[in-house]
C-alpha positions as CSV (number, residue, x, y, z in Angstrom):
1,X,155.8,-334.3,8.7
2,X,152.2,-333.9,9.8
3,X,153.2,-332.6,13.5
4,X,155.5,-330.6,12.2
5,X,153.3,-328.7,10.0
6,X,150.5,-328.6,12.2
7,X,153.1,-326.9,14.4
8,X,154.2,-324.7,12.0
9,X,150.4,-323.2,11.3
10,X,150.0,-322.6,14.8
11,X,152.9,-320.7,15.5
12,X,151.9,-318.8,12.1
13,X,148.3,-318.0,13.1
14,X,149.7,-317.0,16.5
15,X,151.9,-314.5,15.1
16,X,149.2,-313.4,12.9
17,X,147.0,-312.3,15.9
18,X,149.7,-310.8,18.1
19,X,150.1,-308.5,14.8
20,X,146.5,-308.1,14.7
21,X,146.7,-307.0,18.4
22,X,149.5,-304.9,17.6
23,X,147.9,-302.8,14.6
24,X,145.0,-302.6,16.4
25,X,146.3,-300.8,19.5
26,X,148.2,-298.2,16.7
27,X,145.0,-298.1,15.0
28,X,143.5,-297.2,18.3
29,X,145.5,-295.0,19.8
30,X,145.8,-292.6,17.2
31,X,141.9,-292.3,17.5
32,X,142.2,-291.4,20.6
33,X,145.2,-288.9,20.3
34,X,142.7,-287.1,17.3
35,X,139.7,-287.1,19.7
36,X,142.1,-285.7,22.6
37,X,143.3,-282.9,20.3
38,X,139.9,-282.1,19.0
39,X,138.8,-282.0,22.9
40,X,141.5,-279.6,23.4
41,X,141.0,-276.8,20.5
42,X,137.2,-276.8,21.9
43,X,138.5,-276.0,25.3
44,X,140.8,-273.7,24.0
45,X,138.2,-272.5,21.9
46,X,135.6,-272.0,25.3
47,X,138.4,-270.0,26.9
48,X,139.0,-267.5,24.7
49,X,135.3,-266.9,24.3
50,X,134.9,-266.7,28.3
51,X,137.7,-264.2,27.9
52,X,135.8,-261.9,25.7
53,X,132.7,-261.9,27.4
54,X,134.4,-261.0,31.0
55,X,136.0,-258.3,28.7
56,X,133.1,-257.0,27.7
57,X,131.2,-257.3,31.0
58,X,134.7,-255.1,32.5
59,X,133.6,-252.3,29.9
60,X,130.3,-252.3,30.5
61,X,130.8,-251.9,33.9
62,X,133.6,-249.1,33.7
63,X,130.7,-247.2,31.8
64,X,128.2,-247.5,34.4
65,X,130.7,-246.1,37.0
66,X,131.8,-243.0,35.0
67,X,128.6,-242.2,34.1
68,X,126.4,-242.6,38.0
69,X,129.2,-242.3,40.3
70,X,128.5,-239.7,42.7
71,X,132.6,-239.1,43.1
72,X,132.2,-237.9,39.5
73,X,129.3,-235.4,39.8
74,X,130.9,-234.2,42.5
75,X,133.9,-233.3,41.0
76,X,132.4,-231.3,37.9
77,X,131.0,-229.6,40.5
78,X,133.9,-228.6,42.1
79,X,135.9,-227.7,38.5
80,X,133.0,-225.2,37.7
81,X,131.3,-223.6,40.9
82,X,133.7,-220.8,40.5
83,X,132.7,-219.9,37.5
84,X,129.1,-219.1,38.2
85,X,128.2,-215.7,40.0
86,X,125.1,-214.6,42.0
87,X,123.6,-211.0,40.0
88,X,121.5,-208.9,42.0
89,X,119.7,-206.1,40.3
90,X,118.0,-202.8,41.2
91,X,114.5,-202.1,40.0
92,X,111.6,-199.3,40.4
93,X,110.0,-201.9,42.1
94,X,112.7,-203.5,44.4
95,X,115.0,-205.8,43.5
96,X,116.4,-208.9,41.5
97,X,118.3,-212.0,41.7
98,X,119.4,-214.4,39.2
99,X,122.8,-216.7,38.0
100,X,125.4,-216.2,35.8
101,X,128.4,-217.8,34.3
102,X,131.9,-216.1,33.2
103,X,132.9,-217.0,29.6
104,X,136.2,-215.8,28.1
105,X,135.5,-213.9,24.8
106,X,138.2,-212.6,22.6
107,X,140.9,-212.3,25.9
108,X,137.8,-210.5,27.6
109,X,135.8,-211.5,30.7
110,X,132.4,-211.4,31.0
111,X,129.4,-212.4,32.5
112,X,126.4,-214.1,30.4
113,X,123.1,-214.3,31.8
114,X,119.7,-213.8,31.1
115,X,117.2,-210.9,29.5
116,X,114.9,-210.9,31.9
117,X,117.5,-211.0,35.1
118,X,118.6,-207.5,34.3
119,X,115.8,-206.1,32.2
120,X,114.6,-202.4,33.6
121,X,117.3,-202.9,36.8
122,X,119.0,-198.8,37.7
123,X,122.2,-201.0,38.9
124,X,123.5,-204.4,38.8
125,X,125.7,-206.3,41.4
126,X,128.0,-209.8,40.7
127,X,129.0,-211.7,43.5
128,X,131.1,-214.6,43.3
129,X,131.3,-217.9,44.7
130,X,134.2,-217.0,47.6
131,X,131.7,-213.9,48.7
132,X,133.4,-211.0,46.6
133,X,131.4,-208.7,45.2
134,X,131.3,-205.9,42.4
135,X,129.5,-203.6,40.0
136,X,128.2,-205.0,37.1
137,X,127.3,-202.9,33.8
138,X,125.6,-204.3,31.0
139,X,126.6,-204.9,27.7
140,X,124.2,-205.8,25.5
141,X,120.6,-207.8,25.7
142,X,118.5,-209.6,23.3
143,X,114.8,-210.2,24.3
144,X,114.3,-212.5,21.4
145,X,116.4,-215.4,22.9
146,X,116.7,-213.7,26.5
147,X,120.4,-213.5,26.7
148,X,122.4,-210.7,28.6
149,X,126.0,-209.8,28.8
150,X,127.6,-208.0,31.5
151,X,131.2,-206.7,32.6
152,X,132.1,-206.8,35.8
153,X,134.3,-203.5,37.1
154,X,136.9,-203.4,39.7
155,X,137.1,-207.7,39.4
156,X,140.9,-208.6,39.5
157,X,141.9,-211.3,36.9
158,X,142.4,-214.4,39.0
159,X,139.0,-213.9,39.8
160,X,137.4,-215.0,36.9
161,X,137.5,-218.8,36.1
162,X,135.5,-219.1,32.6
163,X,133.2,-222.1,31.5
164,X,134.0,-223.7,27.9
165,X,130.4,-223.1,25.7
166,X,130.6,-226.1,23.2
167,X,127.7,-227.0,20.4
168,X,124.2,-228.0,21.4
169,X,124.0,-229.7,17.9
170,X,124.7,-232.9,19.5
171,X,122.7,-232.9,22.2
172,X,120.0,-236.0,22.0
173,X,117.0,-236.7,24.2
174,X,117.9,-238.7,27.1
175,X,121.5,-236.8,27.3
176,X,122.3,-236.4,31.1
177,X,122.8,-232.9,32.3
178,X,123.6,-230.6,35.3
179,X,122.2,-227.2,36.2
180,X,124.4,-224.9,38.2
181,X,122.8,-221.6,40.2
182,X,121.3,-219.6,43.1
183,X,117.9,-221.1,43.8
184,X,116.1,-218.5,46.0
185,X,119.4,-217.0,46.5
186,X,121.0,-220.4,47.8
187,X,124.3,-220.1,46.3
188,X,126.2,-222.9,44.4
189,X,123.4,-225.3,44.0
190,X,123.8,-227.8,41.6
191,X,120.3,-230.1,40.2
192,X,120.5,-233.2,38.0
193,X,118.6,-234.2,35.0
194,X,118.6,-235.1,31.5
195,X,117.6,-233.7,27.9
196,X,113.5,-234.2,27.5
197,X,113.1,-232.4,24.4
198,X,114.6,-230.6,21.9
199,X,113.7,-227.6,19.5
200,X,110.9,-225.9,22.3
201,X,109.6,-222.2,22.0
202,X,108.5,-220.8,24.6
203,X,106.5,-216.8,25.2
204,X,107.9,-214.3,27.4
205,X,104.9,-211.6,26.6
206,X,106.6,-209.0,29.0
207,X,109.7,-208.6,26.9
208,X,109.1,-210.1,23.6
209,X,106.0,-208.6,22.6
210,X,104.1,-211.9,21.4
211,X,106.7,-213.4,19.3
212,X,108.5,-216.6,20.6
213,X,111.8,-217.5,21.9
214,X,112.7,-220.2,19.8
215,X,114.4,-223.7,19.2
216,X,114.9,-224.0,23.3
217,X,116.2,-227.2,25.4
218,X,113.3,-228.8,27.5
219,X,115.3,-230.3,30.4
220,X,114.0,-232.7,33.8
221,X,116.9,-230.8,35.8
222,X,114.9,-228.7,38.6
223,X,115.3,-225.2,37.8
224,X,113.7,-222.5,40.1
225,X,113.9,-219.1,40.7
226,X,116.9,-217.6,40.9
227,X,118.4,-220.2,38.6
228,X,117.9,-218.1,35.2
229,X,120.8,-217.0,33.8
230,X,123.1,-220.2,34.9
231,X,124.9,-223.0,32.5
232,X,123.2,-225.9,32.1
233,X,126.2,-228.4,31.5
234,X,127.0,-231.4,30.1
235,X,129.0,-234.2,32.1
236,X,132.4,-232.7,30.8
237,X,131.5,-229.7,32.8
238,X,130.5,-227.9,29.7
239,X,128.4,-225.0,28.2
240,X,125.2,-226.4,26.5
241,X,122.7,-224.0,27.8
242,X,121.4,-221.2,30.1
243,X,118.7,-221.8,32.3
244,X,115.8,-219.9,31.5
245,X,112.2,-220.5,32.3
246,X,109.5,-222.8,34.5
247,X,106.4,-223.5,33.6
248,X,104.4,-222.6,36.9
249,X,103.5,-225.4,39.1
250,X,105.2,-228.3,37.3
251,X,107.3,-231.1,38.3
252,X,110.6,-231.6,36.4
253,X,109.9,-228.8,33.3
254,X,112.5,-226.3,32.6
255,X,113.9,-224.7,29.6
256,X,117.1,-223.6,28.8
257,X,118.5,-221.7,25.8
258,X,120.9,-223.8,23.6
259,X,124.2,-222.5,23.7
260,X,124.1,-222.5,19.7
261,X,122.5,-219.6,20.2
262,X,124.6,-217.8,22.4
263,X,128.0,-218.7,20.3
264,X,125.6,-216.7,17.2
265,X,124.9,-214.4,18.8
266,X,127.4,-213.4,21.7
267,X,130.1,-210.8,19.2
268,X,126.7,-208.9,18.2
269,X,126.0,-208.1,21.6
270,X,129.3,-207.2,22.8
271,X,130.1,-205.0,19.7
272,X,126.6,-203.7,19.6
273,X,124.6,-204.4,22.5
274,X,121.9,-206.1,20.7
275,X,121.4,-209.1,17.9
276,X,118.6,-208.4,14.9
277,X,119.4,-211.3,13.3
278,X,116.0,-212.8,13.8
279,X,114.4,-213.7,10.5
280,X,110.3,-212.5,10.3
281,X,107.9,-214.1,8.3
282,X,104.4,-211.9,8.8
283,X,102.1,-214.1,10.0
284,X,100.1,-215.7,13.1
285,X,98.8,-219.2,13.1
286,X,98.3,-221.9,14.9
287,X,99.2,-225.9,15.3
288,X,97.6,-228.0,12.7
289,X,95.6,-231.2,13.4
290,X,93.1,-234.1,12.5
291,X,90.5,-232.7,13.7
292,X,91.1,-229.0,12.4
293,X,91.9,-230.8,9.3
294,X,88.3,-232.4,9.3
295,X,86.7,-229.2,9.5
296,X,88.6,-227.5,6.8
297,X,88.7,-230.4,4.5
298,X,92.4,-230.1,4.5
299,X,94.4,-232.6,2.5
300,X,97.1,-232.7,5.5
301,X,97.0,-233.2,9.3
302,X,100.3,-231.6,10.0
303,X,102.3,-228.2,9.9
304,X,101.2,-224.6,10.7
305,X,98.2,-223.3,9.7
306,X,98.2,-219.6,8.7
307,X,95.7,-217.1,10.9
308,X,96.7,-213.6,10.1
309,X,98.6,-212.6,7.1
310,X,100.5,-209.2,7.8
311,X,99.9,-207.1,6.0
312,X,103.2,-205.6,3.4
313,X,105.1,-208.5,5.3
314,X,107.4,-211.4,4.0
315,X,104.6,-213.7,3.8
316,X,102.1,-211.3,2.3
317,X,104.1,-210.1,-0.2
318,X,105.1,-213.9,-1.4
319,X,101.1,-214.8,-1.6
320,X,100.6,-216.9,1.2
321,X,97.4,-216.3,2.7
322,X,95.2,-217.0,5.6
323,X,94.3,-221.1,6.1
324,X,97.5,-222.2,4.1
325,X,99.2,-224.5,5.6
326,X,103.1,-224.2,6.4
327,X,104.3,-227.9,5.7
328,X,108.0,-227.3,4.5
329,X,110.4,-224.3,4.2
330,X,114.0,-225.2,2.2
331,X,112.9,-229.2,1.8
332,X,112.4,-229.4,5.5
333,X,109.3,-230.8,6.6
334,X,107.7,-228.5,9.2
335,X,105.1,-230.4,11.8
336,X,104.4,-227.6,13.9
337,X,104.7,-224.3,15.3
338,X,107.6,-225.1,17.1
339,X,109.6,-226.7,14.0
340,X,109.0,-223.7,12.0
341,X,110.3,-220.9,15.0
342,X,112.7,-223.5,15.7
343,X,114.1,-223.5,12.1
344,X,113.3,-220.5,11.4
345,X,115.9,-219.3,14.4
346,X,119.0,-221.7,13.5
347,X,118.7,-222.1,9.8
348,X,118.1,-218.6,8.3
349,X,118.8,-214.8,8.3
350,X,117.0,-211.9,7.7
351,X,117.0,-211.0,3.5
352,X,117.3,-214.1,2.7
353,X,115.1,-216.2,0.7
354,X,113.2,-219.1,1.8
355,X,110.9,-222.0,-0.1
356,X,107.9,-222.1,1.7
357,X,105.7,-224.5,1.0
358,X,102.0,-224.7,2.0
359,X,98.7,-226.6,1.3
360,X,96.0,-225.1,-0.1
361,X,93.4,-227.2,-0.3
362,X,94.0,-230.0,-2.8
363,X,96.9,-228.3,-4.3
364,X,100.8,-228.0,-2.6
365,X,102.6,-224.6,-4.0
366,X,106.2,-223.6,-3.2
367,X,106.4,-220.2,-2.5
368,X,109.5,-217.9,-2.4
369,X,109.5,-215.8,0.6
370,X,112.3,-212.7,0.8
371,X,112.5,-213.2,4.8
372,X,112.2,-209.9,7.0
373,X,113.5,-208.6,10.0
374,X,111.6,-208.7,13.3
375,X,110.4,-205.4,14.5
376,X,112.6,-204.3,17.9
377,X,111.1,-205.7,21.3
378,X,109.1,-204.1,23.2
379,X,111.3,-201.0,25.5
């Protein structure tokens, strides 16, 4: 009986840890299986998240090739050389050259350009980009924002490829954009650049008569003579602006109208041959600043400071008077001189009324102004 049992708790002990061995491996195993599966949703995890990032990095470099590939400067180019003319004009003097763009207006071709390109010429030639050439006549001119229109006579129809003038409104600083003209008479030449400022005004004494051509693109595009009067585009090929003005002996300054202005004003000077919708307020001024402000004892160091009051003019007839200081008009705050021209130009009309508000001294008045008309340019 003792063997026997001895036996018998041996063999039960035995099976005891072959169970134990048993459970265990289960016990094991589906550890391991949980850590195996937990392995594999990371990994799948890392995957999908090296996915995105090469998608991303795809984009990013699909945008850097639209946007600096020479193939695709090159091509604008080639949709809109045809569209921009050479104008030669006849003077007292001799003669003139500038650029030009066709623009379709109302089923009608014509020819936009620039004031001063055709200003005080006895006859006007347009020469296209394939060599053909015709009389031009103009149409209508406004000094104030030195735009031209011309038709061209004798042209056939297939001739004329027009350029699409979209807004300016969204143009921002740093926008890239092309200028398309005649240089010195070199035909076709095309200069790149971008946007360096916005809301300019620049003086063209000789045909404005003192008063300012307002709310203008600054640009880095070269511009030289022979370029006024040509788009400046944006990289759909597109109307923005017409080349304009240099500033003598600088490096990467031009101006260029924005093409705002020409969409206002473009049926005036075909149905009339002139635009007078530039509003007036009567007075002459300059920049305000610290140190002018120190001086005066001025409570700001911003806006336009008031010089001359005109006499019976907007401004006189509201009360403003000489050493205000123009620091809002309708709620917008006004910095400078070129602010207010600028605002002036795209926000308001002649008769209407604007809130002007100035500093006088310690006190701020609002003061309604019934906005004029400017006086015609200069003949």
């Amino acid at each position: 009986m003792g063997e026997r049992g001895v036996g018998s708790s041996s063999a039960f002990l035995i099976l005891i840890f072959v169970a134990g061995l048993i459970v265990g491996g289960i016990a094991s195993s589906y550890i391991f299986l949980r850590k195996m599966n937990s392995l594999e949703d990371q990994i799948s995890n890392l995957e999908n998240q090296v996915s995105q990032i090469s998608g991303n990095q795809t984009v990013y470099n699909q945008n850097i090739t639209i946007y600096q590939n020479a193939t695709a400067l090159s091509e604008i180019y080639e949709r809109v050389r045809d569209s921009v003319v050479l104008i030669r004009g006849v003077t007292s003097s001799g003669t003139v050259q500038g650029s030009g763009f066709i623009y379709n207006f109302s089923e009608s071709m014509i020819v936009v350009t620039n004031n001063h390109v055709v200003h005080g010429t006895t006859s006007i030639s347009v020469t296209f980009s394939d060599g053909n050439g015709y009389a031009g006549v103009v149409n209508g001119t406004d000094p104030y924002a030195d735009l031209a229109v011309l038709s061209v006579i004798g042209a056939p129809h297939d001739q004329f490829k027009p350029l699409e003038i979209v807004s300016s409104s969204e143009l921002k600083v740093g926008n890239p954009v092309l200028a398309v003209g005649n240089p010195y008479g070199l035909i076709g030449s095309m200069t790149t650049g971008v946007v360096s400022a916005l809301g300019r005004t620049i003086s063209e004494e000789e045909f404005t008569g003192g008063f300012s051509i307002a709310n203008v693109i600054q640009t880095s595009a070269p511009i030289n003579p022979g370029n006024s009067g040509g788009p400046l585009l944006n990289y759909e090929g597109k109307v923005v602006g017409i080349t304009t003005a240099i500033v003598a002996d600088s490096q990467g300054l031009g101006f260029a109208v924005p093409s705002n202005t020409i969409r206002k004003e473009i049926f005036g000077l075909i149905k009339f041959g002139t635009y007078d919708g530039h509003s007036y307020l009567g007075v002459q001024g300059a920049d305000m600043d610290y140190e002018t402000a120190q001086k005066m004892h001025a409570s700001v160091t911003y806006g336009w400071r008031v010089g001359v009051v005109v006499s019976g003019g907007p401004s006189a007839n509201a009360g403003v008077r000489v050493d205000d200081v123009i620091i809002a008009i309708n709620l917008t705050r006004i910095r400078n001189g070129d602010e207010m021209s600028s605002y002036l130009e795209e926000k308001t009309l002649p008769g209407e009324t604007a809130i002007v508000k100035v500093a006088r001294g310690n006190q701020v008045l609002d003061l309604s102004v019934v906005l004029g008309k400017r006086p015609p340019p200069p003949s």
